[in-house]
matplotlib code that plots the C-alpha trace (Angstrom):
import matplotlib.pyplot as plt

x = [0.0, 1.0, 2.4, 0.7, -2.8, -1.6, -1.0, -4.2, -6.2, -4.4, -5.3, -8.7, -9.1, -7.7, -10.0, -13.3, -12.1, -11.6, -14.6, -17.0, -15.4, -16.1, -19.6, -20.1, -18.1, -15.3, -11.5, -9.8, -6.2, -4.6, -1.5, 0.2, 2.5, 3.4, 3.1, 3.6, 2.7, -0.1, 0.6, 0.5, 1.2, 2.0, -0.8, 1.2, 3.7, 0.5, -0.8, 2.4, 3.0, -0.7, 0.0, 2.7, 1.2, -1.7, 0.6, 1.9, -1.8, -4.9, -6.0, -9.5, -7.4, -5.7, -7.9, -7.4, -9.6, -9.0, -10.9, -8.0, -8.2, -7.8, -8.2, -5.0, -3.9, -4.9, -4.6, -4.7, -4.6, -3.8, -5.8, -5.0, -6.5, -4.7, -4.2, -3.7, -0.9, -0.6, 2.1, 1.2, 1.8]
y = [0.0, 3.3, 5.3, 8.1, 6.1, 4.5, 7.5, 8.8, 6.0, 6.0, 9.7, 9.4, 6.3, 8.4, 11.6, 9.3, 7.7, 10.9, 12.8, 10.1, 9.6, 13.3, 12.6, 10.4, 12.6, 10.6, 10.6, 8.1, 7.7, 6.0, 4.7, 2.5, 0.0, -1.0, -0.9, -3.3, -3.9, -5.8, -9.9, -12.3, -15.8, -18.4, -20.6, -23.8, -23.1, -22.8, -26.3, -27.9, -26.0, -27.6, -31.5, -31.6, -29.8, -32.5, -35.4, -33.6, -32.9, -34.0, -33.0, -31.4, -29.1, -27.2, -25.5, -23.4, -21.1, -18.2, -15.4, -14.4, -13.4, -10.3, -8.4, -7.7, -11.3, -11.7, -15.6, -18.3, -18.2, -21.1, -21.5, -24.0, -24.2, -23.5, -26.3, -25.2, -27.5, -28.3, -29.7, -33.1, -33.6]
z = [0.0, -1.0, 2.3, 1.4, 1.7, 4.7, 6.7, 5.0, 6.9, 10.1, 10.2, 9.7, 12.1, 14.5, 13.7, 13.7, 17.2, 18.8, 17.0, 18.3, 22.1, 22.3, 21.2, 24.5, 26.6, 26.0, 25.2, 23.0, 21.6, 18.5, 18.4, 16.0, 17.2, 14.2, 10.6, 8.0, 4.3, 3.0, 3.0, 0.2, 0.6, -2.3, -2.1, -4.0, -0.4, 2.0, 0.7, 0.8, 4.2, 5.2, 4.2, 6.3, 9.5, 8.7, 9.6, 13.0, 13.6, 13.3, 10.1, 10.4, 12.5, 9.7, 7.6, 4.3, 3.1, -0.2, 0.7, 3.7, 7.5, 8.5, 5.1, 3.7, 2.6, -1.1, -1.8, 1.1, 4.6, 6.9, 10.1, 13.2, 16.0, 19.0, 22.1, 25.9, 27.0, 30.4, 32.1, 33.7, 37.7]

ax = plt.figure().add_subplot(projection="3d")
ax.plot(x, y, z, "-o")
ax.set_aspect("equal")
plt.show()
């Protein structure tokens, strides 16, 4: 994304937060943390990436799905669900 557009959205988000905190009487503040380009994985390197995560877990686990996560990633995104590991006594 051009940096000029990026800054250009950032602004506004923070405009809008602070326009409608005041609205309630409110404050609000935007920072950004941190700042990084739009992603684009290979898909042939996801799927490949996927087969072998689907021999370390159990395979309806790992999920892959084209239309991306979070909005920025163009081709495929891969999804696994996340296990609480607890030590045992």
């Amino acid at each position: 994304m051009d940096c000029k557009i990026s800054k250009y959205i950032f602004d506004r988000i923070e405009e809008i937060s602070i326009q409608t905190a005041s609205i309630f009487r409110g404050q609000a503040c935007v920072k950004e943390i941190a700042s990084a380009p739009p992603l684009q994985n290979d898909s042939e390197m996801v799927k490949e990436l996927a087969s072998y995560m689907k021999e370390c877990y159990e395979p309806y686990k790992i999920v892959l799905f084209t239309q991306g996560g979070m909005g920025s990633e163009v081709q495929c995104t891969l999804r696994i669900k996340c296990h609480k590991l607890a030590a045992k006594p």
